[in-house]
C-alpha positions in Angstrom: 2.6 -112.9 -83.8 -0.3 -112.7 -81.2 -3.7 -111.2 -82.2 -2.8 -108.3 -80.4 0.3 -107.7 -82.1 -1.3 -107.9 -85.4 -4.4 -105.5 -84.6 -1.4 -102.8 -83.4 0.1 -103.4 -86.9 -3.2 -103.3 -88.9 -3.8 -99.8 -86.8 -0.8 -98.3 -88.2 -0.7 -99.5 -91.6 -4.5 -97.8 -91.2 -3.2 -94.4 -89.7 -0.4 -94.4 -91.6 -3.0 -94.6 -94.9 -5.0 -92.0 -93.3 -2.1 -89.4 -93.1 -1.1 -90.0 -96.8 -4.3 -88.4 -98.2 -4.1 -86.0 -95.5 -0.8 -84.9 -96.4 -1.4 -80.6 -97.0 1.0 -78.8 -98.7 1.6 -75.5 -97.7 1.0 -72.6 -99.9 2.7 -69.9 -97.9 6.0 -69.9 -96.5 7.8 -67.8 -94.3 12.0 -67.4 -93.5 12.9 -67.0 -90.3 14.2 -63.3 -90.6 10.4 -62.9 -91.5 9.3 -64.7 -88.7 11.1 -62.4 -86.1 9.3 -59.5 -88.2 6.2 -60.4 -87.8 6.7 -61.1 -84.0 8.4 -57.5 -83.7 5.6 -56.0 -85.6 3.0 -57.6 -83.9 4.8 -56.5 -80.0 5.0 -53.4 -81.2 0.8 -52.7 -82.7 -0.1 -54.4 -79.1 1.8 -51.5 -77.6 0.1 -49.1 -79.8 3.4 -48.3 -81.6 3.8 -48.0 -85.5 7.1 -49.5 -86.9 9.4 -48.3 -89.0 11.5 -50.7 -91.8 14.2 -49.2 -90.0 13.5 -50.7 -86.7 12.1 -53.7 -88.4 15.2 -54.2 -89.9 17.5 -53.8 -86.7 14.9 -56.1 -84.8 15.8 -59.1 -87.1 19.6 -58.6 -87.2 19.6 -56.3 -90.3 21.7 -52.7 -91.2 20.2 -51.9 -94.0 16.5 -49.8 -94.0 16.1 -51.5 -97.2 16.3 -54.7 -96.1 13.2 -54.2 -93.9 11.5 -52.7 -96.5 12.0 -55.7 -98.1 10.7 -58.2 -95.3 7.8 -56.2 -95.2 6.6 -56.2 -98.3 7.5 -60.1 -98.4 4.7 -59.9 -95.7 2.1 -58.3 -97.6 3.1 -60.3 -100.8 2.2 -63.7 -98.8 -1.1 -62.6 -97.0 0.6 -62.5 -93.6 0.1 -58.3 -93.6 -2.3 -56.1 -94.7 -0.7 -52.9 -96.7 
C-alpha cells in the first residue's frame, strides 16, 4: 500500500469514528400521511386560510373527518403544531 493509500484509509477509519459518537437519535417521528398534513396545513395558513380536519383529511387521501382529527392531534402530540 502507498503512503497515500494508507493516510485515505486512516481518514476514514477517523471519520467514520467521528460519526459513531455523533450518531443522534431522533426523538420525534413523523408518517408520511402526517407529512402531507403538515404541508397542506402549512399552504393553506400562507394563504390566510384556516383548515378544517375535513379537508385535512381529503388532502392526505383520507374519507373519514375523523381521521384528520386524528393526524392533527398526532401533530400537536409531537410538538410539530401548536393547539
Amino acid at each position: 500500500m502507498t503512503p497515500e493509500g494508507q493516510e485515505v484509509g486512516e481518514r476514514i477509519v477517523k471519520a467514520v469514528k467521528m460519526m459513531k459518537l455523533q450518531t443522534v437519535v431522533p426523538t420525534r417521528v413523523m408518517t408520511a400521511k402526517e407529512a402531507l398534513a403538515l404541508i397542506f396545513i402549512q399552504r393553506e395558513h400562507a394563504l390566510g386560510r384556516s383548515y378544517s380536519v375535513r379537508r385535512v383529511a381529503k388532502a392526505v387521501g383520507l374519507k373519514s373527518s375523523r381521521s384528520g382529527a386524528r393526524i392533527v392531534n398526532s401533530l400537536i402530540t409531537k410538538g410539530f403544531m401548536k393547539a
